[in-house]
N, C-alpha and C positions, 0 to 999 in steps of 0.2 A: 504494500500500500504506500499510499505517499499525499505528502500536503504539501499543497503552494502555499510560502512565507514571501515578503517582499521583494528578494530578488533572486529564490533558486526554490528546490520543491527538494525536501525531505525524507526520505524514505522510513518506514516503519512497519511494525510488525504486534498483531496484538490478536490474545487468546484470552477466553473468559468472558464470562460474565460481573458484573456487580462494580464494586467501589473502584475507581480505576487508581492502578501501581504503578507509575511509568518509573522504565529504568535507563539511566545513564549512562554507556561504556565508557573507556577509558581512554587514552589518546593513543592514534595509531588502531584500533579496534572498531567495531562493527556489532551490533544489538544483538547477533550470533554469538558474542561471548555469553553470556544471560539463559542458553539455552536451556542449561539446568532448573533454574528460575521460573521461568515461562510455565514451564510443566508441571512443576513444583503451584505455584500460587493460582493458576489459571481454574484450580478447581472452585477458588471464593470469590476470587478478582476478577476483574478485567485490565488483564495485566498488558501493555502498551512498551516494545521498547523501540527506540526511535536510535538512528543512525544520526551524528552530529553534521555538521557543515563539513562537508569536505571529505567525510568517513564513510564506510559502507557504499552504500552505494545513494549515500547525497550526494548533491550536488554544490557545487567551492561557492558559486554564485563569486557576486564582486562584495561584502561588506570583508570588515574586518577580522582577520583570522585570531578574536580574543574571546577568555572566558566571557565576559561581560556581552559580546555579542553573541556567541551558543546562549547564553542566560534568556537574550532577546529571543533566537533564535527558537526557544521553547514557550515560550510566553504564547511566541503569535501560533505555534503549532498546537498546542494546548486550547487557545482560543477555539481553534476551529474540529477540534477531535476529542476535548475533552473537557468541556468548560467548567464542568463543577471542579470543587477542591479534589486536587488528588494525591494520596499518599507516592513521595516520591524519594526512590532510590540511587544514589550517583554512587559509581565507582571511583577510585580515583583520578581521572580531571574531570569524571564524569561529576563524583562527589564536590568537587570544586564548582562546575559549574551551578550544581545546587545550591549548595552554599550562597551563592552571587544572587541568584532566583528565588533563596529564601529572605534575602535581606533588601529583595525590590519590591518581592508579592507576595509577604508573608500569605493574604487574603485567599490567594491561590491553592493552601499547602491543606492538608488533612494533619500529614506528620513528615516526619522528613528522616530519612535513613543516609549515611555518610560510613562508606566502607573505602580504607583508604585513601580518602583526603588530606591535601596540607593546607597551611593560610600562607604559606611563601614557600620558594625554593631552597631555601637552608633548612625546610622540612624533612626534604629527603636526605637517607645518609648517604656519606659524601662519599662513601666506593660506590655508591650506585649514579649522581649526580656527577661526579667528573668525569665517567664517558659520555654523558649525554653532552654538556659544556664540549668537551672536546668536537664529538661531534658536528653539534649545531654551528661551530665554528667552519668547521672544514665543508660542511654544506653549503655557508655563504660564501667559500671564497669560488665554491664549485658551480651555484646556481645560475650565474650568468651564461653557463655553459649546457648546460644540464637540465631539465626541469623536472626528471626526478629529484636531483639535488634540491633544487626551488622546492618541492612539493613537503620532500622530507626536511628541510629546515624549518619550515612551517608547522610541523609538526613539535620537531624539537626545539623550535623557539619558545613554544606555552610551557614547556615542563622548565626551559630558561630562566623566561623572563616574567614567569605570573604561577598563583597569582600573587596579589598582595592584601592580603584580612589579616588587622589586627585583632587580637582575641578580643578585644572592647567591642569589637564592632558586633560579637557575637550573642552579646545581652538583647541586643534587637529582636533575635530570633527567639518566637515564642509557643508556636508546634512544639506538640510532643517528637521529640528526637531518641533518635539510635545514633552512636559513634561505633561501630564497629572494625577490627583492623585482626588480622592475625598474629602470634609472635613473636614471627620473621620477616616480619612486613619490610620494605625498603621507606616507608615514612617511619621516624623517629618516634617511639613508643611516648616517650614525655608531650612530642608534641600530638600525638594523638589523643592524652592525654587532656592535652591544654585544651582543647578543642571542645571536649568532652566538660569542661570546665565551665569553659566560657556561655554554653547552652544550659540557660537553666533548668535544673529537671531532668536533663537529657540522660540517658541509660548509655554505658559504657561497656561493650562487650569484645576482650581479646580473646579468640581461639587458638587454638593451636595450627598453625599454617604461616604459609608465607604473604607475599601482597595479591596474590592469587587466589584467595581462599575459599570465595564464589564459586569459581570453576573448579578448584579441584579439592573441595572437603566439600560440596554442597549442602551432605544431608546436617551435618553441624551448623552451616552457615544460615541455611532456610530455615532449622527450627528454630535458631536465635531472632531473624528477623519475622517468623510467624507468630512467635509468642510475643514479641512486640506488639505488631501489628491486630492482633486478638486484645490487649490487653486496651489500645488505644479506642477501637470501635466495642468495650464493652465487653468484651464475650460472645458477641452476638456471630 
């Protein structure tokens, strides 16, 4: 499936019935990472997950390749596929983009799930961020030449250069929240932490796993965000 946004169309994928879940992927990734998820939540929900700007098989379109325009980027898709409040799941940049989207539309959210998320790039530990740094350099000096290079700088420019939330910024947000992280995560447990902190009320759950913990512990991951998500609509 797919929705036209102001200047490129979307693509998406959704199973179920009832309260809609949309999810997030991560940077470099496609709504197919989730597959586990879909299957898993589709028996309550109407579980929604959508391909970013540029990812899957959207389309770059011409706005801005930043969190804050994915954040837009969901608003106006949301608008026309799922207008009431929807419980929403961002994986790592995915989670970032929520983040941006909870602190624009709170009005929007039901509850808001964050697995893998930073508020800056000094979030991630720094054996996993200085081959990206390396890289994303060697892409700009390549993408004049290249438009893989181009395509894939773009990419590794957001895990660069965004985002930037202060924890302060995070008392804004007032949904019932999940911080979830594995841990062997490649974001920094303190600052996952922090994160968890800065939401008030919000539920703090570390598993056992790496930053991947979605796709490959599902059945641990899905009961932790199902008992959330039960606990938030009541039991119902």
């Amino acid at each position: 499936m797919e929705v036209r946004i102001s200047d490129c169309r979307l693509h998406y994928e959704e199973a179920g019935s009832g309260e809609p879940l949309v999810l997030l992927h991560g940077n470099g990734e496609d709504c197919g990472y989730f597959a586990r998820q879909m299957d898993y939540f589709s028996t309550k929900y109407r579980v929604i997950a959508l391909d970013t700007r540029g990812h899957g098989k959207s389309e770059r379109g011409s706005a801005p390749f930043t969190i804050a325009q994915f954040a837009e980027d969901l608003r106006q898709a949301l608008e026309k596929i799922a207008p009431e409040p929807v419980h929403l799941l961002g994986f790592s940049d995915g989670g970032n983009i929520a983040v941006a989207f909870a602190l624009r539309w709170p009005g929007l959210l039901r509850s808001l799930i964050l697995n893998g998320a930073n508020l800056r790039p000094s979030g991630v530990k720094f054996f996993v961020q200085a081959p990206i740094v390396l890289g994303y350099g060697l892409c700009r000096l390549l993408s004049p030449f290249s438009s893989r290079a181009g395509k894939n700088g773009e990419l590794l420019g957001l895990m660069v250069t965004q985002p930037h939330v202060e924890e302060r910024e995070l008392g804004a947000i007032r949904v019932p929240a999940l911080v979830i992280a594995g841990n062997r995560d490649m974001i920094r447990e303190a600052h996952t932490r922090s994160i968890a902190a800065g939401i008030a009320g919000s539920r703090l759950v570390i598993l056992e796993g790496d930053h991947f913990v979605a796709s490959n512990e599902p059945e641990a991951f899905n009961r932790a965000v199902e008992a959330f998500l039960e606990e938030v609509r009541g039991g119902k």
